[in-house]
Backbone as JSON, one array per atom type, in Angstrom:
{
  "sequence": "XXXXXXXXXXXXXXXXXXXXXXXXXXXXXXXXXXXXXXXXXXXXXXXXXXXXXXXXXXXXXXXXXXXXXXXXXXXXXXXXX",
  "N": [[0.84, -1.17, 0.0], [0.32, 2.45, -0.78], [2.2, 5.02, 0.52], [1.41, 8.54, 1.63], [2.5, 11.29, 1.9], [1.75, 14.56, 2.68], [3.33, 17.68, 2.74], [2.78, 20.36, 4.45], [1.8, 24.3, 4.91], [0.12, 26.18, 7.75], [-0.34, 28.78, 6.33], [-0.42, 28.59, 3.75], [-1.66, 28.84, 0.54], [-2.4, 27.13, -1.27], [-2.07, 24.65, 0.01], [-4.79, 23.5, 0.98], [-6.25, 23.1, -1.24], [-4.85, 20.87, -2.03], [-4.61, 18.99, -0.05], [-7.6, 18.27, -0.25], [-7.51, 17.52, -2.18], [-6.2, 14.94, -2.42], [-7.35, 13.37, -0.11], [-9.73, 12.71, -1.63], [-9.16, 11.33, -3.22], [-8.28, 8.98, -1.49], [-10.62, 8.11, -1.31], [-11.41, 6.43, -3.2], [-9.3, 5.01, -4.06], [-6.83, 2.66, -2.27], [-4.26, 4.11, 0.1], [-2.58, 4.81, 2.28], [-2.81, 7.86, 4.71], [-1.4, 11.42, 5.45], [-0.72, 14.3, 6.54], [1.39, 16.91, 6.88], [2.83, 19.88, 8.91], [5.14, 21.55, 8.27], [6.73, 23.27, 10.0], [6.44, 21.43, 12.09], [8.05, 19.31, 14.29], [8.78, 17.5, 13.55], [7.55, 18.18, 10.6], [9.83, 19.49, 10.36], [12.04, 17.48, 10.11], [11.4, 16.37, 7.81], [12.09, 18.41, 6.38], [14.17, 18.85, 5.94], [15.17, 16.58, 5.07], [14.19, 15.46, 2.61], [14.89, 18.48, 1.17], [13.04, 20.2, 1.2], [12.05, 22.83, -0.52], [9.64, 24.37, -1.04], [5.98, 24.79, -0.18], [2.71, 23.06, -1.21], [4.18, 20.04, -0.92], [4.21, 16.74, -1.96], [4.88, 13.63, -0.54], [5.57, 10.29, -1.92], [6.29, 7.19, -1.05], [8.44, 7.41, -0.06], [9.43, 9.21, -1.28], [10.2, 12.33, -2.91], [7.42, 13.54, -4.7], [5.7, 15.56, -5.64], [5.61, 18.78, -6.01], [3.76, 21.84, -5.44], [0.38, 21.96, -6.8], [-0.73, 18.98, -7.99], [-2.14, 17.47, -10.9], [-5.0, 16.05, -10.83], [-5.2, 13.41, -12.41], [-2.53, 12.91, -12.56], [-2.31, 12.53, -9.69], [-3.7, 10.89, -9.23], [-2.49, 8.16, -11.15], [0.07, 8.47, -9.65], [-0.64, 6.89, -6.72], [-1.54, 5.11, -8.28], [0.33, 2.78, -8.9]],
  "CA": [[0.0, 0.0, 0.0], [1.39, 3.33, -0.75], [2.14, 5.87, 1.63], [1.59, 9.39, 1.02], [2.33, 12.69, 3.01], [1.71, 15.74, 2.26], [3.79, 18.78, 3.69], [2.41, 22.21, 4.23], [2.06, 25.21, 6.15], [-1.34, 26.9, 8.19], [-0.54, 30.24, 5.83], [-0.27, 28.18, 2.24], [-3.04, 28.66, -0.19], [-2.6, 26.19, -2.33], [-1.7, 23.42, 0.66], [-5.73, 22.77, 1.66], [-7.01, 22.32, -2.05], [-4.29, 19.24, -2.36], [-5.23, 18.0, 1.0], [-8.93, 17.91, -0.54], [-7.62, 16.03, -3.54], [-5.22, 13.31, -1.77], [-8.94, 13.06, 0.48], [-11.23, 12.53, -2.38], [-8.29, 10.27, -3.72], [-8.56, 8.38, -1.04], [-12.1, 7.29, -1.47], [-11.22, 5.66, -4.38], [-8.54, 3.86, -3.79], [-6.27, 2.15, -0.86], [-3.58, 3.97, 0.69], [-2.29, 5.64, 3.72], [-2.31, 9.52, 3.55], [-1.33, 12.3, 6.43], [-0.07, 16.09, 6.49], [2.61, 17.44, 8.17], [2.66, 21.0, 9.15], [6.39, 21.99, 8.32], [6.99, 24.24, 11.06], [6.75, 20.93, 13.57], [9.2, 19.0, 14.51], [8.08, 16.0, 12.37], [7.93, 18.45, 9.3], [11.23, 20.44, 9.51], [13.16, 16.62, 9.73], [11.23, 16.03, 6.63], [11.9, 20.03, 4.92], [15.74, 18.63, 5.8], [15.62, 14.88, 4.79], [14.25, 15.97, 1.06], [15.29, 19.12, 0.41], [11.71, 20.83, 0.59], [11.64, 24.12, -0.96], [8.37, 25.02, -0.62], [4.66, 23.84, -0.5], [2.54, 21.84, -0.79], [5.41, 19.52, -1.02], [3.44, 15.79, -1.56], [5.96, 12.36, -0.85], [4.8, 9.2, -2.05], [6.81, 6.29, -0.75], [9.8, 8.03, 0.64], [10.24, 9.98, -3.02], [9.19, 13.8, -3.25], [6.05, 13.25, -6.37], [5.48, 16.82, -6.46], [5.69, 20.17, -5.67], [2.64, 22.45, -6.04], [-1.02, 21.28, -6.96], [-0.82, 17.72, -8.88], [-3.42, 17.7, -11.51], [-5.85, 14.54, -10.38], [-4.84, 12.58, -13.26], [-1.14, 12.45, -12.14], [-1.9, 12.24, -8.96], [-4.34, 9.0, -9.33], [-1.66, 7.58, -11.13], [1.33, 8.33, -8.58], [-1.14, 6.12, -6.45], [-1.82, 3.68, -8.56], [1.86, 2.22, -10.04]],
  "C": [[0.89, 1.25, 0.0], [1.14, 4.22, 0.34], [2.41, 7.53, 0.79], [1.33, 10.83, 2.14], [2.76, 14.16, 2.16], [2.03, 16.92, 3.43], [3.5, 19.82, 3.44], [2.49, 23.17, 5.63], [0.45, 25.81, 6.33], [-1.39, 28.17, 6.92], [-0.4, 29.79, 4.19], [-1.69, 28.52, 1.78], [-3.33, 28.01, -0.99], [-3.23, 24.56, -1.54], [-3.6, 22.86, 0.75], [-6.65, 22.35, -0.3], [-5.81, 20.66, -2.53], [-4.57, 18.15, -1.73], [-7.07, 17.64, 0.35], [-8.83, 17.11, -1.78], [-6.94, 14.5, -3.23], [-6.54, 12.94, -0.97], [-9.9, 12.44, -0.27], [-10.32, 11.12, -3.14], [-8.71, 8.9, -3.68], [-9.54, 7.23, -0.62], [-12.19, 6.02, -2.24], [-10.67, 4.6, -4.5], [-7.67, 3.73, -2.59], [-4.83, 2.95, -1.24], [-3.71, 5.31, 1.93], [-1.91, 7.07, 3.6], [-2.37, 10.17, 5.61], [-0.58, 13.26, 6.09], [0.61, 16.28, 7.49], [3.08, 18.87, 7.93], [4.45, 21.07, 8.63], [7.3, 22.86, 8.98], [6.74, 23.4, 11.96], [7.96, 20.42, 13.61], [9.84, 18.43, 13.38], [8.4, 16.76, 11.04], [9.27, 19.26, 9.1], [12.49, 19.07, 9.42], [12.93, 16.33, 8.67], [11.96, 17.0, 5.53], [13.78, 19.1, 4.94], [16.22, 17.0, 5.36], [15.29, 14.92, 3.17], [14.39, 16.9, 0.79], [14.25, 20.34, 0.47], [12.3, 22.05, 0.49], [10.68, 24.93, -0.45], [7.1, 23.96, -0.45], [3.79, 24.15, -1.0], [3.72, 21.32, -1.55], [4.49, 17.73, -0.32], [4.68, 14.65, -1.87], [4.94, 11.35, -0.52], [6.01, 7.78, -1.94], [8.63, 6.68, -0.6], [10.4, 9.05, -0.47], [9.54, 10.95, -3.15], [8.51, 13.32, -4.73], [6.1, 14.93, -6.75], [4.89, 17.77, -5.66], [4.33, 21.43, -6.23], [1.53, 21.5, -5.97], [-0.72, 20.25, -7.98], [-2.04, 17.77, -9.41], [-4.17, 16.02, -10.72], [-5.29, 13.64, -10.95], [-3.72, 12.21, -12.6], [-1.09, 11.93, -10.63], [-2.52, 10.48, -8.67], [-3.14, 7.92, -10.09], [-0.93, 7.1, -10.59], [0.38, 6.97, -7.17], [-1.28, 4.8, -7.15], [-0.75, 2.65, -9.07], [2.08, 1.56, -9.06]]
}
């Protein structure tokens, strides 16, 4: 099952429409999904274990997928492989 976390921040404007697409994703098909604020602990070992730039900043099985809003298509894919 894949695993998929998505890193953002309370002041992003992009970060809550990705969280509503990795959500609706979810419906669909099986895997494990959670957000991580990047300003906790949890997300600044992540901003320093890949590199993050910026956000939303979505990793799918230990491998940054993508930076910004993932169109649906790509992201149902990155799930489904």
């Amino acid at each position: 099952m894949k695993n998929v976390v998505l890193v953002k921040t309370v002041n992003c404007p992009f970060c809550p429409t990705v969280d509503k697409l990795w959500l609706s994703l979810q419906k669909k098909h099986k895997f494990d999904y959670k957000t991580v604020d990047a300003s906790t602990e949890e997300g600044m070992k992540l901003v320093e274990k890949y590199g993050i730039m910026s956000v939303p900043t979505t990793i799918i099985d230990d491998q940054v997928k993508f930076v910004g809003v993932p169109s649906k298509n790509k992201a149902e894919e990155a799930v489904n492989q």
